[in-house]
N, C-alpha and C positions, 0 to 999 in steps of 0.2 A: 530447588534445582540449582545447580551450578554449572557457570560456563566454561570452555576453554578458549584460548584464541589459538593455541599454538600446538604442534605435536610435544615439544617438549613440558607441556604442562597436562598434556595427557598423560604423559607417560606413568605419572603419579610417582613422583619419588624419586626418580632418575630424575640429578640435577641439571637442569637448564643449560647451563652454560657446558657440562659436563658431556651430554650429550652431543651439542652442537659442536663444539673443540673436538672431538673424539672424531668428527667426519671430517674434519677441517685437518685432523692430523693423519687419514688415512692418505688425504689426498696430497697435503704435503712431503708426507712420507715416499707415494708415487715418489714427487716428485723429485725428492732426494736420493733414493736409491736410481734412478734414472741420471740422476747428474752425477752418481759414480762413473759412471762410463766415462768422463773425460780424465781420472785419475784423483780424484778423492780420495783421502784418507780413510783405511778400511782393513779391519782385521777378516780374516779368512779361518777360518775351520774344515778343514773339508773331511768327508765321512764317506761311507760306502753309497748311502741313496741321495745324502743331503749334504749341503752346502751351511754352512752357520757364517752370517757375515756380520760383526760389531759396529755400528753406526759409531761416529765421532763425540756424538751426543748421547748415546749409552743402549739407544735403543738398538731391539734383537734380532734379527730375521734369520729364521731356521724353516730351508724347504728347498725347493726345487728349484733350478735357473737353467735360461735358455741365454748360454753366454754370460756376460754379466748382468741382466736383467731376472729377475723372479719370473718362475713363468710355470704354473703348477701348483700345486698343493704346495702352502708354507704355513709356516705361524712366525706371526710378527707381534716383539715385546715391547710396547714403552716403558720408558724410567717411571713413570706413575705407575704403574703396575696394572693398564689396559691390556689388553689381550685381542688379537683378533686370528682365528684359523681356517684355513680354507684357502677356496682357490684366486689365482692369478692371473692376469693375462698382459704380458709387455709390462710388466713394475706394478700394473693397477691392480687394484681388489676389487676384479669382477668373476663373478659367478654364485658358487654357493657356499658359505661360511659363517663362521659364529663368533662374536663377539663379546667382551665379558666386562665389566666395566668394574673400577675397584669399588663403587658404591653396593655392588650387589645386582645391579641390573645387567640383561643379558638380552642378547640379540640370534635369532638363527633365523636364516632367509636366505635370499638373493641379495646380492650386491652389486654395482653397479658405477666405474671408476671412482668408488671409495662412499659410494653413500646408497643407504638405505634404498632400494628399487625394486622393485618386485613383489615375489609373494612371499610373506616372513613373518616370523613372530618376536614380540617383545615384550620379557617379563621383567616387570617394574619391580623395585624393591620395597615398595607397599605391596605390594601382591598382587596387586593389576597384571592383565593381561592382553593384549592386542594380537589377534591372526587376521593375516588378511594380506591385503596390497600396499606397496607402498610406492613414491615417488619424490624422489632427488629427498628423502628421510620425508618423508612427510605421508600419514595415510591418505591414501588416492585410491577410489576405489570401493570394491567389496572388501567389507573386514566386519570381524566382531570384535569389542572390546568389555572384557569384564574389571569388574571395578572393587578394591579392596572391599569394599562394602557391599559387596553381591550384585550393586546395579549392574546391565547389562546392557548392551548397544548395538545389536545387530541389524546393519544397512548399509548405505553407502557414503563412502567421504567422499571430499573436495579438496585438497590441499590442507590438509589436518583436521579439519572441519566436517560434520554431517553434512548431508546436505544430498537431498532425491530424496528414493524412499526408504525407509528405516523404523525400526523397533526398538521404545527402550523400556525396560522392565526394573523398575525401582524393587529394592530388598521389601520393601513393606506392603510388595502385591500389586500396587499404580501398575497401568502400561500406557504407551503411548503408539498407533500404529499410523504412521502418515509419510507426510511432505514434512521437508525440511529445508532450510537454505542459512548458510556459514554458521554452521553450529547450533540453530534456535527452531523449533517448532516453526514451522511455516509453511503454509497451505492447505490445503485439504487432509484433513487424522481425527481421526479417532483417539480419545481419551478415555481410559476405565480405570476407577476409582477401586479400591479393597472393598469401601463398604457397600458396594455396587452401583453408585452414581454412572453414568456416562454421557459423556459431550462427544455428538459428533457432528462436525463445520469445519469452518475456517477459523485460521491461526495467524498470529503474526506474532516474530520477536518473543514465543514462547507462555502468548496469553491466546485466548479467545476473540477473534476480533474478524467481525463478519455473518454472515447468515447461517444457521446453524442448530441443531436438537439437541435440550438435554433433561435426559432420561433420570429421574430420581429413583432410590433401591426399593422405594415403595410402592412403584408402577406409574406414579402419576409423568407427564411428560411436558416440557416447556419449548414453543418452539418461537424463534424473533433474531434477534442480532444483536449481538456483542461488539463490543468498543474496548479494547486494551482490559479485557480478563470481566467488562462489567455487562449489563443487561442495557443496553443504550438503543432506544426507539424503539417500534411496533411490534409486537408477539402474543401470540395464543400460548393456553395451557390447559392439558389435559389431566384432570383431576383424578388420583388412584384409585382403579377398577374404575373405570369409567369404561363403555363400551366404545372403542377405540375404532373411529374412519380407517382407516390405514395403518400397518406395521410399519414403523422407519426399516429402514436397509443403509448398510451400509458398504462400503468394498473390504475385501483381504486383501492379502497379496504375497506372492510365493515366486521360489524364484529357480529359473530354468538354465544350467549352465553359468553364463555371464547376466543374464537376462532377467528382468526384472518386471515380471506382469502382473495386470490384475484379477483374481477369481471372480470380481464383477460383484454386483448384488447380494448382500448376504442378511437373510433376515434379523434383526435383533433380538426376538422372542423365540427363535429356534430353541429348540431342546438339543437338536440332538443334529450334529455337523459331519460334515465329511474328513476325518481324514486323509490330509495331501500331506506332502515331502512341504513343508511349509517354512520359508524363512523366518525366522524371528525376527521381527525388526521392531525396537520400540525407541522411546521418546530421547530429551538429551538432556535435562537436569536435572539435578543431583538433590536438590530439594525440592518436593510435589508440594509444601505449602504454598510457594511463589503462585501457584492456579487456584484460583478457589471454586471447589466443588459444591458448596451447599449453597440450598437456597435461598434466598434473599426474605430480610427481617421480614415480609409480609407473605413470602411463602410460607414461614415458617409458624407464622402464628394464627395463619386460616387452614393448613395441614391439620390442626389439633382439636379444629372444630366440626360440624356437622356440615357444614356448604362444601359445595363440591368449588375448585379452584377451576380455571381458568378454561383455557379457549382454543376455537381454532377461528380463523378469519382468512376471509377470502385475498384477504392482504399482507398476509406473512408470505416468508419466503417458501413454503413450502403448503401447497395445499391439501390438505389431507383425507384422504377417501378410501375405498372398501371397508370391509368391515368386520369384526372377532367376535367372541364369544362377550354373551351381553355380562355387564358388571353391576354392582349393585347401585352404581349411582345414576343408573339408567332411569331416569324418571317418566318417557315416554318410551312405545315401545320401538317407535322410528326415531327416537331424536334423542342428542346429548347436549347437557348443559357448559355451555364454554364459558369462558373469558374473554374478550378481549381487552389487552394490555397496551401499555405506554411507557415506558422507563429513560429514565434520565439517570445516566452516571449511578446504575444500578438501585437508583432508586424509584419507587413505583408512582408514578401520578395519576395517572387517567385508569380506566377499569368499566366493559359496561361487561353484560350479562346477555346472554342469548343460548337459543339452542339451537343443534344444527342437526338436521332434516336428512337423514339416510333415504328416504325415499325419492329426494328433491337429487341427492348427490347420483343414485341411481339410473335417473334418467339422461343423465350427463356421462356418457360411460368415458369421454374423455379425461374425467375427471379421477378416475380410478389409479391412474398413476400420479406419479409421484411429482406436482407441476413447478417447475422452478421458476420464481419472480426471478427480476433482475437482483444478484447479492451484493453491487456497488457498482458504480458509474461505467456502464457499456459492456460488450459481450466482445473477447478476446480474437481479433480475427486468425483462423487458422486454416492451414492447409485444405484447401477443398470449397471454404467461405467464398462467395460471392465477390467481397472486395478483396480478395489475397492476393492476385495478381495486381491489384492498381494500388494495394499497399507497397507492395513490391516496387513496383514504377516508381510511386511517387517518394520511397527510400532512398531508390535507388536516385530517384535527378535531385532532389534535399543534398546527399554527399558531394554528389558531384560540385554542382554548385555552389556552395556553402564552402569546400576544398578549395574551388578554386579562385574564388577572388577574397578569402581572409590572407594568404601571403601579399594581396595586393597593401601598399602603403596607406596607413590611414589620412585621410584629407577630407576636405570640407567638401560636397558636395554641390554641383553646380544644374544650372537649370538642365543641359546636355544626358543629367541622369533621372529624369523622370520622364514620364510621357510612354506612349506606346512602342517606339522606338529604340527609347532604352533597356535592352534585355540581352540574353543568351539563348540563343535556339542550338538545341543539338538531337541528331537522332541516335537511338541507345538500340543495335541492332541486339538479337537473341546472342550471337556468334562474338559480337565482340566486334569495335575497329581499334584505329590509331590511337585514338582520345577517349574510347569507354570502354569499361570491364564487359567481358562476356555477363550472363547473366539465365536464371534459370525463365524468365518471365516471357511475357509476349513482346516482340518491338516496337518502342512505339517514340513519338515525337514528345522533347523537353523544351518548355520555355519559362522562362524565370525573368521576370517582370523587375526593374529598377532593381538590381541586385545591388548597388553601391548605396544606394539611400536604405536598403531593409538591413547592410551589415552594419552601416552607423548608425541606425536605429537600435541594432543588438547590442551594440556596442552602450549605448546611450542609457540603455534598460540594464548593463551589466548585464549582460547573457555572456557565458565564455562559450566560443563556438565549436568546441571540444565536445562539451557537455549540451548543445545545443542539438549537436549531430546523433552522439549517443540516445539522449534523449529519447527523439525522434526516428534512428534510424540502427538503433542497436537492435541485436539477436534476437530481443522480446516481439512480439508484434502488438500494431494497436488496437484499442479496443475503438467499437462502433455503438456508437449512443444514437436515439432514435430522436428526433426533432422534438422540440418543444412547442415551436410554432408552426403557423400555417404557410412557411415557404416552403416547407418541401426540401431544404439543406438536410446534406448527412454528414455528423458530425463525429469524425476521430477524435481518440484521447489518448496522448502517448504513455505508455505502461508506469512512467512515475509520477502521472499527472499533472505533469508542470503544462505541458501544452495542448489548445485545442487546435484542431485543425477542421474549418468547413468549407463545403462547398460551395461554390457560387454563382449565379447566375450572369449572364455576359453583361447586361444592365448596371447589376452590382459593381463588377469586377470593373468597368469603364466610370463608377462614380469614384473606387479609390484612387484608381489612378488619379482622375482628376482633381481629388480635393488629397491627395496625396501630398504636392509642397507647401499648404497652408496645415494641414495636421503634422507632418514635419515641422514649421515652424512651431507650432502649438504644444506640444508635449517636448520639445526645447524649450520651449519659458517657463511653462508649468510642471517640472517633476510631479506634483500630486496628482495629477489631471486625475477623472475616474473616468476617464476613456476606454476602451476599446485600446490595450496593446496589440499591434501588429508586428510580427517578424518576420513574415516574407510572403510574395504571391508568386504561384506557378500556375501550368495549366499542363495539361497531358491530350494529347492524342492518340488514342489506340483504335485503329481498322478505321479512322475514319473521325471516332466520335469524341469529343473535347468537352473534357471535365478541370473546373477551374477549383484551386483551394486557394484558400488564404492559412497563415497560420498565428493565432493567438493566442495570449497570455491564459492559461484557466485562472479564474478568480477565487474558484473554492480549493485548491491547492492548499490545504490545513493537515496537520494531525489530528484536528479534534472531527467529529461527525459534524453532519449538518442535516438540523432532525429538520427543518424546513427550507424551503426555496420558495423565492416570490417574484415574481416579473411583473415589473410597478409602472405604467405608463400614464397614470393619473385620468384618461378614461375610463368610462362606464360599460358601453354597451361591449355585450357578449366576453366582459371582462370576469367570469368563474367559471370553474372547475365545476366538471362533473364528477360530486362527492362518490360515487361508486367506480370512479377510475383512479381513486388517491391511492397509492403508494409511496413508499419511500422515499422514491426519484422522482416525484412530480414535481412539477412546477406553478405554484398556484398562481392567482391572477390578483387585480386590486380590489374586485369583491371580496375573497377568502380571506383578507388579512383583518386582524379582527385586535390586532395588537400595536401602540404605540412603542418607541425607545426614546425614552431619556437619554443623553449623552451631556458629561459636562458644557458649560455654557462656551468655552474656549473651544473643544471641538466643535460644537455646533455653529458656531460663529464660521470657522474656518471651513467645516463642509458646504455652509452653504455659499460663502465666498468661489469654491473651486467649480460648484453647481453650478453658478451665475454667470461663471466665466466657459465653461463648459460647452454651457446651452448657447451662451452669446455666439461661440466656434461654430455650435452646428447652424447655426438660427443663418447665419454668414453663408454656409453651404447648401441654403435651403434643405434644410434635412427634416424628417419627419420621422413620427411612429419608433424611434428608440424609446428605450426602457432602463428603466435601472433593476438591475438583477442583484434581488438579497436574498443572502444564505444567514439561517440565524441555527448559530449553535446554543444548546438552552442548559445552563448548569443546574445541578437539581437543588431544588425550593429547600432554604434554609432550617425553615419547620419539619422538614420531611428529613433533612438531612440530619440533622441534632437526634430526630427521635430513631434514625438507622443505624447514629453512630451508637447513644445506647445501646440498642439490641446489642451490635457489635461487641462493645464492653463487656457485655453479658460473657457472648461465646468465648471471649479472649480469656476472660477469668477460668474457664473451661479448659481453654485450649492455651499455655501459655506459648507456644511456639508460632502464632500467626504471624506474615507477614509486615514489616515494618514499616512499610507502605499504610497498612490500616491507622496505623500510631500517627504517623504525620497526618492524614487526612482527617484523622481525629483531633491534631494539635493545630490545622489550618481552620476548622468550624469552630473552635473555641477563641483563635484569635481574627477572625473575623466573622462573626456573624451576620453580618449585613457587605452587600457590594464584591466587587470583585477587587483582589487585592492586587494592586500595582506598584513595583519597585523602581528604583535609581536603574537606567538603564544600561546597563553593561552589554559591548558590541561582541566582545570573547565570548558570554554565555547564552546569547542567544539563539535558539534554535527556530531557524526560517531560511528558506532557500532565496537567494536572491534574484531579480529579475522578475521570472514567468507573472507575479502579480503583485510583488513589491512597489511602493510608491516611493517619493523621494528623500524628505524628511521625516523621525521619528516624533510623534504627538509629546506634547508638554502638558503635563496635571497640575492643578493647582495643589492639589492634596500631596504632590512630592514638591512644594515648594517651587514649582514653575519649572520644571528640570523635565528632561525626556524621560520618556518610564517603558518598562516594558509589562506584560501582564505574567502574572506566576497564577499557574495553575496548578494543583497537585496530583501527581501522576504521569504530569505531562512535561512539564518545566516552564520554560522563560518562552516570552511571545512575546518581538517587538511590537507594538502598537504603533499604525501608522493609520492614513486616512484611508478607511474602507478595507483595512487588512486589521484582524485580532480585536478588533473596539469593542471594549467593553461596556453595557450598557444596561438600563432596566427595563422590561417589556413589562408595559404593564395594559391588562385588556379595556378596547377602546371600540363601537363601533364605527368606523369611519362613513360606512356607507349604510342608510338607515334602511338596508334591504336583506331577505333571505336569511336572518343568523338562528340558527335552533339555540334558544337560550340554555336546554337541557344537554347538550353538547359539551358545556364550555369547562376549563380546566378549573379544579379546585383551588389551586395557588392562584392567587391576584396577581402577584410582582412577582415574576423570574429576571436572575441575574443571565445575559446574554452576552455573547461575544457574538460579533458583524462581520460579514464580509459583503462588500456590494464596490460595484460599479455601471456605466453606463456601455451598453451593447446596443446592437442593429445598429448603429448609423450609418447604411447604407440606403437608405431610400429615400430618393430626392421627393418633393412634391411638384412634381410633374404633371403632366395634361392628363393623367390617369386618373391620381391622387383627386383633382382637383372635381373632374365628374365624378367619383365616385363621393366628392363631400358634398356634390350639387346633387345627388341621388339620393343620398342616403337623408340628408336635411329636411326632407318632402314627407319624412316619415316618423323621423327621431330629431333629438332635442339636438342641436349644431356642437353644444357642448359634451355631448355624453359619447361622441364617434372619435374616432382615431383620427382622419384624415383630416386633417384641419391646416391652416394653413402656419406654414413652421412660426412665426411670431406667439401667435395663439397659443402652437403647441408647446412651447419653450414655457409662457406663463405661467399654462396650467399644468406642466407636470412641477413647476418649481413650488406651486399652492398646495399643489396633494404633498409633496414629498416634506409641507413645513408643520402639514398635517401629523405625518406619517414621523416626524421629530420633533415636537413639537417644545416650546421652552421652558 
């Protein structure tokens, strides 16, 4: 598939500059024939209906004038030999007319003081073709565009761009039917292959990327989650003619005047469909290799055997139920043989076997529809949601605030700016006053805590307070993640992930204040901290009832997945996970983790230097019960990868047109096979946002000669390596704690190559006269050492024991 960025490079053939000069000369043209009127040099012809007047510069205008301005039906000639006809209004070209360019491309449409507006069409000199809308030259709008090559593009642009929803129809049979966004597959579509493959889920940037089904032309069906075009974490697979739970559904969509809806629910296994007045709308690039549709080296070489493949589990995104005509791999007569799977970077690791119980799904009738897990981090707040007005509010005082003291001069802050007195109280009525926007929301009271210490804070973290606002309090709304722990916080994630925002309790919100100018001084000395970044606290009042947030850095803010999470407090009791509530977004505990990382001996040295000093910070604050929160991304096992890239070879020999993508990641296994490969770090090519979870310096390898490095992944790019961001590292299986592990569980690779992300969370809870009977209660029963509540000295020790465990040299 191929992209555009531009309408002039849609246009296919009509030259670039040729196009753009040509509106750039209608409108200077205006403006020339308008500057006659003061006595310009100008030849006259006059006729019976028409006026012929000779420009100085040679061009022609033959048509109608109101005085001396054009004003009617004309045609106007340039010296290049453009052509434009049609009408005028006051010197301008607006209305309806056609244009002809000396390349061979042609325009007919509306026009609009000299540029492309409206509704019009444009035939390229490759043979392309574009109907549709346009704006200031640019498709905006409803349009179809066909493509020298028969592709076809029927949906809606953006400023030259696809983008909503739209149909593209590749010459070789492919379609694509979805979301879109500047030009590339994006969101919710359907994908249908010639040889009868299809994928339907989520998209991004023109690959697969997200939770989602896909349907093989041989019946059998895969369903799990995709990561940039590949098979990355948990998924079932149903094996062809299998007697099938559930028919996936997916949506159409057709369209009514301007209006773009959906026909809802449409079975996949239909025979036989309704025809509607149906828009075409299909995908956007030009080559369908760039997606790979077949299945993965070990689908394909258990397809050829007698075992039935794969699975459904109560932990993919989609759980599957009712029931079709039985198949022959039906081996009981209530039950089907599944899979469940595990995949890493499209390659297979984990795999068990089970059957799944149509009689047991039956008695479940909520189970008959179609149940959707979480498909990535929280559920989109919208219109009609619970939190939509208090998302609203709390946008709405973020701008405000945030607007109004970043004009204020930067300076050093003094004790006058911390404390409970230091703040902004404003009320934000529905109607609007002197100092606040009207607003569609409920009215309710703003206060914004130390705003001059959280904007040198932002400042300090490199947040730009542009991008800080948008972030936060752009068009998109945020999504609502459900608690991990037992407070009881609900916790926002703004639409690009950079920031969390939770709520807090009045307790909470009175310890940061208070240890607010000693953490201030403490992430001033230490850019690396693994702190807890904070960038601002508010509170909101609405009818009465007062809800407090804070707003922080998110840690897991990566492009790559994060096939685990772990909240590491280095006690015991009631420290695991209930194995039948794991999915994707879990957060396991210090029993689950069953795996050590190696990290070189330099970074290791340096994390637990920052650890040391960390915990000293909290230890100072009487702090208790924080954790360190690790996300481990797992790259797939070297043996597993060598024997994928094979197969691969195999298909390429086959297929000589595959993607160049497979060649490099075939030429990255062959010059590394072991470890993760790190280069000289270049600050121009790396790809990381700054700020929301960036630390201060980039880590130094011994293996690049003591020099900063960044990590190179393939498919993905350049990833600074800093502390607790990108670290690369070896997990290899360990049990730390001699309790609970099913040894028939564990993964067949020993050593996985891992990238880290971690820092230290909760440090809000003092050890207080609460803390402190609950560790004189809890003692009476259990080992002093195996409880949370301990007193902060203690607790400082033993998480920095487990955590040297947990890294060990």
């Amino acid at each position: 598939m191929r992209s555009y960025s531009s309408l002039e490079m849609l246009v296919c053939g009509l030259a670039v500059d040729e196009a753009i000069s040509s509106s750039f000369v209608l409108v200077h043209m205006n403006i020339g024939l308008e500057s006659n009127k003061a006595g310009a040099s100008m030849s006259y012809e006059h006729c019976e209906t028409h006026c012929k007047k000779v420009l100085s510069n040679g061009d022609v205008y033959v048509g109608d004038f109101d005085g001396l301005l054009p004003d009617g039906m004309g045609r106007y000639t340039w010296t290049d030999g453009t052509i434009y006809h049609g009408q005028w209004e006051e010197s301008k070209i607006t209305g309806r007319g056609k244009i002809f360019w000396p390349s061979g491309a042609t325009y007919e449409g509306e026009l609009c003081g000299g540029f492309l507006h409206g509704a019009g069409t444009l035939f390229g000199v490759d043979g392309s073709t574009y109907r549709g809308s346009w704006r200031m030259n640019k498709q905006h709008g409803k349009g179809i565009k066909l493509y020298s090559n028969l592709d076809e593009y029927d949906g809606l642009w953006r400023e030259g761009l696809q983008e909503g929803i739209g149909m593209y129809r590749w010459s070789n049979g492919n379609t694509y039917s979805g979301n879109w966004k500047t030009g590339k597959m994006s969101g919710k579509g359907v994908m249908k292959w010639a040889n009868g493959d299809l994928f339907d889920g989520n998209w991004l940037d023109g690959l697969e990327n997200g939770s989602g089904y896909y349907k093989y032309a041989d019946g059998s069906i895969y369903v799990g989650i995709w990561s940039r075009g590949l098979k990355d974490g948990h998924g079932t697979f149903f094996p062809a003619g299998s007697r099938l739970p559930y028919q996936h559904r997916y949506s159409e969509y057709i369209v009514y005047g301007n209006k773009v809806q959906s026909l809802g629910p449409t079975s996949l296994f239909s025979k036989r469909r309704k025809k509607v007045n149906r828009w075409n709308m299909i995908g956007y690039l030009r080559n369908p290799k760039r997606i790979s549709h077949r299945p993965s080296f070990l689908d394909g070489v258990w397809n050829t055997g007698d075992a039935c493949e794969s699975s459904l589990s109560d932990n993919t995104p989609y759980a599957l139920c009712s029931s079709t005509d039985e198949g022959r791999h039906g081996l009981r007569n209530d039950s089907v043989l599944v899979y469940d799977r595990e995949y890493m970077q499209g390659v297979l690791i984990t795999e068990s076997m089970r059957y799944y119980d149509f009689r047991r799904s039956q008695k479940n009738k909520w189970h008959c529809k179609m149940k959707k897990q979480p498909r990535g981090p929280g559920e989109t707040i919208y219109k009609g949601h619970r939190s939509y007005y208090l998302m609203l509010n709390l946008q709405l005082g973020i701008r405000y605030t945030v607007g109004k003291i970043t004009p204020v001069p930067m300076r050093e802050v003094r004790s006058s700016d911390f404390g409970t007195r230091a703040r902004i109280r404003m009320y934000f009525p529905s109607k609007g006053s002197q100092f606040t926007p009207p607003h569609s929301s409920i009215g309710f009271f703003w206060k914004d805590y130390c705003p001059m210490v959280f904007r040198n804070l932002r400042e300090m973290f490199k947040i730009d307070a542009a991008d800080y606002m948008m972030s936060i309090c752009g068009g998109d709304g945020l999504k609502e993640l459900s608690s991990p722990g037992k407070s009881g916080s609900i916790f926002y994630l703004s639409q690009d992930e950079r920031f969390v925002i939770k709520t807090l309790r009045k307790y909470e919100l009175k310890i940061l204040l208070k240890m607010l100018p000693n953490y201030y001084d403490h992430v001033g000395a230490y850019d690396n901290t693994l702190i807890t970044k904070f960038f601002g606290l508010h509170r909101l009042t609405i009818k009465g009832k007062k809800v407090r947030f804070v707003v922080m850095g998110n840690m897991f803010r990566t492009e790559l997945r994060i096939h685990r999470r772990y909240d590491l407090k280095g006690s015991s009791h009631g420290r695991s996970t209930n194995k039948h509530n794991i999915n994707e977004n879990t957060t396991l505990k210090d029993l689950d983790l069953t795996y050590v990382f190696h990290l070189e001996k330099s970074w290791r040295e340096s994390l637990f230097r920052q650890i040391s000093l960390d915990c000293e910070f909290l230890e100072s604050q009487s702090i208790i019960d924080y954790s360190m929160l690790l996300g481990l991304h797992f790259r797939a096992p070297e043996h597993l990868k060598a024997y994928s890239e094979s197969q691969s070879s195999l298909k390429r020999s086959a297929n000589s047109k595959d993607d160049i993508s497979d060649v490099q990641l075939c030429d990255e296994v062959r010059t590394s096979p072991k470890g993760l490969r790190l280069v000289a770090h270049e600050p121009s090519s790396v790809s990381s946002l700054p700020g929301s979870h960036m630390r201060g310096s980039t880590l130094r390898a011994s293996a690049a000669g003591n020099k900063e490095v960044d990590l190179l992944l393939p498919g993905t790019g350049r990833l600074r390596v800093q502390l607790g961001v990108n670290m690369p590292a070896q997990a290899s299986w360990k049990l730390l704690h001699g309790e609970g592990l099913d040894t028939t569980e564990l993964d067949p690779a020993e050593v996985y190559d891992v990238v880290l992300y971690f820092g230290i969370i909760d440090i809000l809870q003092e050890y207080n006269m609460n803390k402190k009977i609950e560790h004189v209660c809890k003692s009476l029963k259990l080992d002093p050492v195996s409880i949370s509540a301990v007193e902060p000295k203690m607790y400082s020790k033993r998480f920095i024991r487990f955590l040297e465990k947990v890294f060990p040299e």
